[in-house]
C-alpha positions as CSV (number, residue, x, y, z in Angstrom):
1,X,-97.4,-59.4,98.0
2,X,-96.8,-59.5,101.6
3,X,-97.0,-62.8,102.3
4,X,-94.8,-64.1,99.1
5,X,-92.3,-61.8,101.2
6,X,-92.8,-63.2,104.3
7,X,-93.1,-67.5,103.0
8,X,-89.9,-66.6,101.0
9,X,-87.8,-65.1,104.4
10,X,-89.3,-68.7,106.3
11,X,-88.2,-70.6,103.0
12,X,-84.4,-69.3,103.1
13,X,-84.3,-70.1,106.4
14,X,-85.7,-73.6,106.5
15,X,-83.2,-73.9,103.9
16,X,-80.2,-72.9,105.7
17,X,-81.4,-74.7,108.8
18,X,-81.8,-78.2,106.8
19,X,-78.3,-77.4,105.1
20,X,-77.1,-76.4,109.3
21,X,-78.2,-80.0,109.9
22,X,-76.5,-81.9,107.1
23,X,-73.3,-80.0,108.3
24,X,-74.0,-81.2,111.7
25,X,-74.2,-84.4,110.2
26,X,-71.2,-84.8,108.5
27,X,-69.7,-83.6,111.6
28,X,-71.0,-85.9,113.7
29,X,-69.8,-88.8,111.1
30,X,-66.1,-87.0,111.0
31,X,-65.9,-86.7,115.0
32,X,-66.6,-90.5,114.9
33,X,-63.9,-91.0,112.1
34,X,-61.2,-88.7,114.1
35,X,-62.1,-90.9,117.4
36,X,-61.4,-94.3,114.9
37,X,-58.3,-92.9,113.7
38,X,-56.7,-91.4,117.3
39,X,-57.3,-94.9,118.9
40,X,-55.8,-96.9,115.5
41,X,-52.6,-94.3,115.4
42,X,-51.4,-95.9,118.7
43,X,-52.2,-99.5,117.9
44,X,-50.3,-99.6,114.5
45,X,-47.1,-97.8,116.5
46,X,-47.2,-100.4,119.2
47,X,-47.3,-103.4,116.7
48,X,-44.5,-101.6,114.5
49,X,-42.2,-101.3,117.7
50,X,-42.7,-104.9,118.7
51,X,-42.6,-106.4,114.6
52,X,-38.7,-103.6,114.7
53,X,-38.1,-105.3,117.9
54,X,-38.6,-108.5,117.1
55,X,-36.2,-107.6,113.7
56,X,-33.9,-107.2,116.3
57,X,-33.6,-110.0,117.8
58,X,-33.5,-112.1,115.3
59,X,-30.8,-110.5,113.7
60,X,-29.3,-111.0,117.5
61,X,-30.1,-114.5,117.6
62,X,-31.4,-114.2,120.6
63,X,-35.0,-115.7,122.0
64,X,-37.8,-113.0,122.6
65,X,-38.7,-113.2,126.4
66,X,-42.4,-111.7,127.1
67,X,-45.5,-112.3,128.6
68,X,-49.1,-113.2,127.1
69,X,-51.9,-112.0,128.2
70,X,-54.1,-115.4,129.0
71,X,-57.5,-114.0,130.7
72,X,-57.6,-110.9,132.9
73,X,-55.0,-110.2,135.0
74,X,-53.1,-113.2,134.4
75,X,-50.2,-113.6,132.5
76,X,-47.8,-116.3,131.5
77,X,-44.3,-115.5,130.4
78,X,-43.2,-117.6,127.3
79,X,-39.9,-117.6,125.3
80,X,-40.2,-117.0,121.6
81,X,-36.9,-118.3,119.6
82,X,-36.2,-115.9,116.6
83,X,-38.4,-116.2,114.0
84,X,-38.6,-114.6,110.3
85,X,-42.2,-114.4,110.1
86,X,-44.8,-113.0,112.0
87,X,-48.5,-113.3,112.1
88,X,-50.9,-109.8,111.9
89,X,-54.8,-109.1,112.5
90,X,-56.0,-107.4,109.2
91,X,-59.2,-107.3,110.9
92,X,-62.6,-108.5,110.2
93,X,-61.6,-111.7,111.6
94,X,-58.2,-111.8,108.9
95,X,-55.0,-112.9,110.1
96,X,-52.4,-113.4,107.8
97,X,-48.8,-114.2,108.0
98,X,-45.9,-111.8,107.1
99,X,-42.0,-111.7,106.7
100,X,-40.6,-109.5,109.5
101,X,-39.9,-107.2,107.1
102,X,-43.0,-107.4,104.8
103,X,-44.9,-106.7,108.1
104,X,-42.6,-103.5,109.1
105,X,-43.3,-101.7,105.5
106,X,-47.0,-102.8,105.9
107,X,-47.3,-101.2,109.4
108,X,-45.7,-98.5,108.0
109,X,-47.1,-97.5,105.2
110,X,-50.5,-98.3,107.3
111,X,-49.3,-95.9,110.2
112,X,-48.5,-93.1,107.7
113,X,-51.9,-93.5,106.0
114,X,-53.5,-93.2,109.0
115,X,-51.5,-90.0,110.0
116,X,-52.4,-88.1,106.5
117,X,-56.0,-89.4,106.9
118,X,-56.0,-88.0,110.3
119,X,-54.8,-84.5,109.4
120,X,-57.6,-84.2,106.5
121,X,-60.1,-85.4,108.7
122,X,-58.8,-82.2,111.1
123,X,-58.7,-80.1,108.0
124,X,-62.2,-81.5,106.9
125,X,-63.8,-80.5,110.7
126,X,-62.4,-77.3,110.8
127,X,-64.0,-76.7,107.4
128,X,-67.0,-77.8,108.5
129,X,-67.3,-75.6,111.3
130,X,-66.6,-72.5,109.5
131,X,-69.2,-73.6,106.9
132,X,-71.7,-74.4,109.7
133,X,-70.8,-71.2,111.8
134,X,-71.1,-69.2,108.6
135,X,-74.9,-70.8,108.0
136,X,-75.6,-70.1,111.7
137,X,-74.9,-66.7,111.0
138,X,-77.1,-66.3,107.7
139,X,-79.8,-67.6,109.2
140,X,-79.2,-64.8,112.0
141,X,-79.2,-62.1,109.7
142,X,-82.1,-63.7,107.1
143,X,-84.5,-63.9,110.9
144,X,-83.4,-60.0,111.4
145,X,-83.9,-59.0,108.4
146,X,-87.2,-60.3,108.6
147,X,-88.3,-59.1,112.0
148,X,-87.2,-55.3,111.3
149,X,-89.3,-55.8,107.7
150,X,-92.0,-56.5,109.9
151,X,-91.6,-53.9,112.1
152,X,-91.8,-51.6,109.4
153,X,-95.0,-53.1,107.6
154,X,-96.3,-52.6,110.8
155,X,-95.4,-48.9,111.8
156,X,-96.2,-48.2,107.8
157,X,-99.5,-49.7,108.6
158,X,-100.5,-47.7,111.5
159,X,-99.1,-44.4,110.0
160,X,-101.7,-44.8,107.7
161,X,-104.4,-45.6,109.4
């Protein structure tokens, strides 16, 4: 009887410490997700602002005057005459070719989807933590549960002895 006790108190918390590490885990995995998403928040504004600037100019008439980057540190400046279309990485090696204003809702409907994915990955991480902070504190109270039942088979033990 005392050892079915004692292997069930070290099976709860082997339990709770594999379900501690699957939380780790997915944290781990949503950290990585936030980092994605803080970085690609900043990209999709830049290329908005230059696809709403370049809606501007067009509308102006006027050419675009900028610089491209041709290795590093060295730039060339180049005069783009207004255009209607312009030309966006999808990514994995995609490029395709938009209508200024095509491109504008894409980017924003792309930056917006980033925000709200964003906030639920927050919402999702603090979850997490309170789920893993809440295990942490189980397993506490499952290991002192078991020392002081210990302490008491043992005092019980040499009482009656």
């Amino acid at each position: 009887m005392k050892q079915d006790c004692n292997e069930s108190a070290e099976a709860v918390i082997k339990r709770l410490d594999e379900q501690h590490q699957k939380y780790k885990f997915m944290e781990l995995n949503l950290m990585q997700k936030k980092r994605r998403l803080k970085t690609q928040v900043p990209d999709i504004k830049s290329t908005l602002d230059i696809v709403k600037h370049m809606i501007s100019k067009q509308e102006n008439g006027k050419p675009l005057d900028t610089q491209f980057l041709l290795s590093d540190q060295v730039y060339a400046k180049a005069s783009i005459p207004p255009t209607s279309k312009v030309s966006l990485w999808l990514g994995a090696n995609v490029m395709l070719e938009y209508e200024l204003q095509d491109a504008e809702a894409l980017l924003t409907k792309n930056l917006s989807a980033a925000n709200s994915a964003l906030k639920q990955v927050s919402f999702d991480l603090d979850f997490l933590r309170d789920q893993y902070t809440t295990v942490e504190v189980n397993m506490a109270r499952v290991y002192n549960w078991d020392v002081k039942r210990r302490q008491a088979l043992a005092s019980s033990s040499t009482v009656s002895s």
